[in-house]
Residue, then its C-alpha position, 0 to 999 in steps of 0.5 A: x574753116x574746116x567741115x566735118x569730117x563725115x557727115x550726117x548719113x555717112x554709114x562707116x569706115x570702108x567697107x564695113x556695114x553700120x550694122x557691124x559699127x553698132x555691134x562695136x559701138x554697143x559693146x563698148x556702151x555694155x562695158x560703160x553701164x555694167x561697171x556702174x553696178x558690177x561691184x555691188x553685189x560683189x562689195x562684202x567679199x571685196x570688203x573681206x579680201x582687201x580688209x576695206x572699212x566699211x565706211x570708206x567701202x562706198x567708194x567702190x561705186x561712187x569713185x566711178x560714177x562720180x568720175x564718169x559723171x563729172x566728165x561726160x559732157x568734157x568728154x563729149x566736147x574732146x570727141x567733137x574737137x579731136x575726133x570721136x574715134x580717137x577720143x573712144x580709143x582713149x576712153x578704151x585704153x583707160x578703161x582697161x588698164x584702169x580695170x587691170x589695175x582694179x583687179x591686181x590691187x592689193x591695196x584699197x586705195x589702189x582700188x579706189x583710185x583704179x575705179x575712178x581712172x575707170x569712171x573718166x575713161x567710160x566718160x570719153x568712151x560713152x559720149x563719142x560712141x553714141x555720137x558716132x551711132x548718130x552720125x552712122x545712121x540717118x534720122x528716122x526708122x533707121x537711126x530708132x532701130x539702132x537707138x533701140x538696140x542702145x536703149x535696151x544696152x541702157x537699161x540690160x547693163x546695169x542688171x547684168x551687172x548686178x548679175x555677173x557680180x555676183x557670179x563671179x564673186x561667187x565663182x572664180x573671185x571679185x577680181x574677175x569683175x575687174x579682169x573681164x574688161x581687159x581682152x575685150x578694151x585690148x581688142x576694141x582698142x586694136x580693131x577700131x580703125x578698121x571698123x569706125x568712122x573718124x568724125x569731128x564736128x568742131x577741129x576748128x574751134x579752140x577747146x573751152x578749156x576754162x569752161x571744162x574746168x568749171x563744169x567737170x569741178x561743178x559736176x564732180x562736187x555736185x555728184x560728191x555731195x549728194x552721194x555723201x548725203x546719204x551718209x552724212x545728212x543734208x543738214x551737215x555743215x560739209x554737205x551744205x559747202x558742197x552744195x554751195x561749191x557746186x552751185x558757185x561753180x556751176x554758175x561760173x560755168x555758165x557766165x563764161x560760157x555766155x561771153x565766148x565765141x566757142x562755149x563748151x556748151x552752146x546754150x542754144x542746143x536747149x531750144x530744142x524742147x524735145x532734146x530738153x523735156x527728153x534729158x529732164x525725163x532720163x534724170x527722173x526715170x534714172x533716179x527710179x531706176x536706181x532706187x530699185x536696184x539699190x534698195x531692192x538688193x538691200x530688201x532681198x537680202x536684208x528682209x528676205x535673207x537672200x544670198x549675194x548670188x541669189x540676189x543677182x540672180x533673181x535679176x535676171x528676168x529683169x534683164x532679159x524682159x528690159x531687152x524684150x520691152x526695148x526691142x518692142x519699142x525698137x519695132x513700134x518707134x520705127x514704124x510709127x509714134x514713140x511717144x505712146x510707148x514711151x507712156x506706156x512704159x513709164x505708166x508700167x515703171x510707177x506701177x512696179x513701183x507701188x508693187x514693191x512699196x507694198x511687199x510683205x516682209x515673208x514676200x515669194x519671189x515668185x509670186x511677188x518679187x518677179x512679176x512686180x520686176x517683169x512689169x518694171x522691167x518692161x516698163x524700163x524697156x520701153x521707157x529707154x528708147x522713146x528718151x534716147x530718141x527724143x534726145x536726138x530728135x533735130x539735133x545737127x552733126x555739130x551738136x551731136x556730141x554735146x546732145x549724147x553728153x548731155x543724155x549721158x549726163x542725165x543718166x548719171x546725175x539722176x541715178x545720183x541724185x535719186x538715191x541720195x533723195x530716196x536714201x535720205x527719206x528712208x533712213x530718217x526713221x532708223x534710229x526711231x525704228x531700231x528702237x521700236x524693234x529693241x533687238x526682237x527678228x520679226x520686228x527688225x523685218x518690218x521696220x527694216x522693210x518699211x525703210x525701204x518702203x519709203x524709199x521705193x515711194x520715193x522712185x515710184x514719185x520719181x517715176x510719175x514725175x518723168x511720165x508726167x513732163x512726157x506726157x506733157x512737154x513732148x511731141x508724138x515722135x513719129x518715125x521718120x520725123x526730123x524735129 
């Protein structure tokens, strides 16, 4: 039986310092999270420039995160198997021919499906990354550090997405939020041997390969559904299949993988309760934080008449404080208890919350929208790096793979499933509104933005319940602690 090939405290590849193994980590986390939302605020002039129907245009989005959700945890286990190095320089690899594809289409099918190589290459990319953080850096105020900086990336990318989306559909044009991607995955590709460590925690164990089928088909069709939910409702005949495919699929999953002697994922890892309570809590707050991207960029520019690059613009603050509230969280978990500052945060984020449940339809951006957006982002700030920590928290170099899959998967199926939930109560009013409205502006405003109201109570609930099981469930989280 083979032993791993770096063990836990290792620093990095010959000499290269773990601080230049972060930086290259990070970067490769940033490209991850900023596609998931890069394309939103550029979508009405990709619909324009490849004469996409408007039905089929949520593909844009949901081929990548249902791909990168789907396939995360698969992807956890390749990198544990075959090395995380090499997994990651995989995931790269795809992910920029993927985004080069993207950006020379011509053809919307071609996008479509350029999106979702996109979404499995991020899926091999993220887990072994942070994996490999965890194994560069020894548990303690060390490894908080490090996983505040990732923190802050968590919650910084999908923002800046939301940012340079609109920039450069603006600017140079929508296929330049494709072609940013391709110098940097070219040149991670090549520098990686000389900057990561290669580790592998399971080269001796057979690849679970019926379990990753069941699990990977279980996930996408869970994913599927609740984003066709949106649109078709819960009570279509389709979206009821799906949930019974996902369901049976799931369940299959888990019955193989009681009778293995090398499970894709060894249930055992869930006793960790720290782990557990962190990865029940990411999926909640994910599905807040979504809701108020996705809502948000409606309310501005549906209510308030903003323009695609005003919209992104008016979330940068939000970026720049998210990296302020992680850097302080960075600072405060390495030298004393993270569990505060996690409640903290997640008590900032529900407040933010009912801030945006009450603006007004004529609401100022600067009296209203920005100081509701810098307390949720703060509070998103210093929410991130308490979870990524609690997610690693005792966690041993044979599992830390399947314990980054498993925060990444977190993310994915709560940013999912929060809007499915949120979109699917808030629109439930439409047809009654529009009729209220009967064709008259400032009645259109206030209904429209009561739809969106309803929404943000609902990412707002979704915020209380992850402060409610922190508060609860998980320890005081004290630097230097090894669970």
């Amino acid at each position: 039986m083979s032993s791993p090939d770096l063990a836990r405290g290792s620093t990095a590849a010959d000499g290269v310092t773990p601080g230049v193994v972060l930086a290259f980590l990070c970067i490769a986390q940033f490209m991850v999270f900023l596609d998931v939302s890069i394309v939103n605020v550029a979508l009405p002039t990709i619909e324009a420039g490849l004469s996409i129907p408007e039905n089929q245009l949520p593909w844009l989005v949901t081929a990548y995160g249902l791909m990168l959700g789907g396939c995360l945890l698969s992807g956890a286990r390749l990198g544990d198997r075959f090395g995380r190095r090499r997994i990651l320089r995989t995931g790269l690899l795809l992910f920029g021919l993927a985004s080069l594809a993207a950006g020379l289409a011509g053809d919307p099918i071609v996008l479509f499906v350029a999106r979702g190589v996109q979404g499995f290459g991020a899926a091999l990319m993220a887990p072994s990354a942070l994996s490999t953080l965890t194994a560069t850096f020894e548990e303690g105020p060390d490894r908080n550090r490090a996983l505040g900086i990732w923190g802050a990336l968590t919650g910084l990318a999908p923002v800046a997405g939301n940012v340079l989306g609109g920039v450069l559909s603006e600017g140079p044009g929508w296929r330049w939020i494709f072609f940013i991607n391709v110098p940097i995955a070219v040149l991670a590709v090549l520098f990686a041997p000389r900057i990561l460590p290669e580790t592998r925690t399971a080269a001796h164990e057979k690849f679970d390969i019926v379990g990753a089928a069941l699990l990977t088909g279980g996930l996408l069709a869970l994913i599927h559904t609740l984003a066709e939910a949106i649109e078709k409702g819960w009570s279509d005949p389709l979206i009821i299949g799906g949930i019974v495919v996902a369901t049976g699929l799931l369940t299959a999953f888990v019955m193989v993988e009681r009778h293995i002697s090398a499970p894709l994922v060894p249930f055992s890892i869930f006793r960790n309760s720290t782990l557990r309570t962190a990865d029940l809590a990411t999926l909640f707050l994910l599905g807040c934080v979504v809701t108020i991207f996705f809502f948000a960029s409606l309310f501005m520019q549906q209510v308030l008449g903003y323009s695609a690059v005003r919209t992104g613009l008016s979330y940068l603050p939000l970026a720049l404080i998210v990296g302020v509230g992680a850097g302080v969280a960075s600072n405060v978990s390495s030298r004393a208890a993270a569990k505060p500052v996690l409640l903290i945060g997640l008590t900032l984020v529900t407040a933010g919350m009912i801030s945006l449940w009450q603006l007004p339809t004529d609401a100022s951006y600067a009296t209203r929208i920005l100081p509701t957006f810098l307390v949720t982002g703060l509070g998103m700030g210093l929410s991130f790096v308490p979870l990524q920590i609690a997610a690693q928290i005792g966690v041993h170099d044979r599992e830390a793979g399947l314990a980054a899959g498993l925060i990444n998967t977190s993310q994915e199926l709560g940013g999912a499933l929060g809007v499915a939930v949120a979109a699917t109560i808030a629109f439930r009013r439409v047809d009654e509104l529009t009729a209220w409205a009967n064709g008259d502006p400032a009645r259109t405003d206030v209904a429209r933005a009561s739809v969106f109201h309803d929404a943000f109570l609902v990412g707002g609930c979704f915020a209380l319940t992850a402060l409610v099981l922190s508060a609860v469930l998980l320890p005081m989280m004290r630097a230097g602690e090894t669970g």
